[in-house]
N, C-alpha and C positions, 0 to 999 in steps of 0.2 A: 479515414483520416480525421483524426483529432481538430475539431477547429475552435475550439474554445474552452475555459476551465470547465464548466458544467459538464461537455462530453467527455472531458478527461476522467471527472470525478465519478461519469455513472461507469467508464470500463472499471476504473480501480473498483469500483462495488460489486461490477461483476465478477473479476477476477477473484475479489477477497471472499466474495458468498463460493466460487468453488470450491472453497475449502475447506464449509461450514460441516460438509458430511461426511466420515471416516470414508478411507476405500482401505481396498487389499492390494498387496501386490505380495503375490507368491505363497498366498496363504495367511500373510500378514497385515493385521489391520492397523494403519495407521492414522493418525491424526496429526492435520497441518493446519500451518496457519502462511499466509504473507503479509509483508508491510512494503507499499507501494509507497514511491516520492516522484511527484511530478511536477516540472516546470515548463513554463513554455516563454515561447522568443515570439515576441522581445519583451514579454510585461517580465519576466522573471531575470534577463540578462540575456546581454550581448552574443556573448564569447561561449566558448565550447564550457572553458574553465567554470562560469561563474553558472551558466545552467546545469551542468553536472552537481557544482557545492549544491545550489538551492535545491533542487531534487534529493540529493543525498540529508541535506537539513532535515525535508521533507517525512523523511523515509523513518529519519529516526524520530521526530517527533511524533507520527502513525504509530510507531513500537511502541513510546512511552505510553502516548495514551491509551493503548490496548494493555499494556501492564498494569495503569491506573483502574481500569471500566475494568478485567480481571480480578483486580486486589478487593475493590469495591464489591463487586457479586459475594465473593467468599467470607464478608463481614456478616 
C-alpha cells in the first residue's frame, strides 16, 4: 500500500525502468515506454471526479516532459 507521494513516485520509477529494456514477444522485439499519473486523497482531491482529473493531468504532463528530455538527447 502506497502511503505517501515518495512511495508513490519510487513504484512509478519502477514500473517506468520496466520498460527501459526491449523484450520479444513472438519473435518480435519491441520497445515501450509508460507515462504514470498519480494522485492521492485527500492532498490531491476529495471526490472520485477531481482525483481521477489530477492524475490524468499527471499523466500527460509525465508524456510531455518525456517528449521534451527525448527532443533534447537528439539535439
Amino acid at each position: 500500500m502506497v502511503r505517501n507521494r515518495a512511495g508513490s513516485q519510487e513504484i512509478v520509477q519502477r514500473l517506468e525502468h520496466s520498460f527501459d529494456e526491449p523484450f520479444t514477444v513472438e519473435g518480435c522485439v519491441l520497445h515501450g515506454s509508460a507515462s504514470f499519473g498519480i494522485s492521492l486523497y485527500p492532498e490531491d482531491g476529495a471526490s472520485e471526479s477531481s482525483l481521477l482529473n489530477t492524475a490524468d493531468a499527471a499523466m500527460y504532463a509525465a508524456k510531455n516532459a518525456k517528449r521534451k528530455d527525448r527532443s533534447m538527447a537528439h539535439k
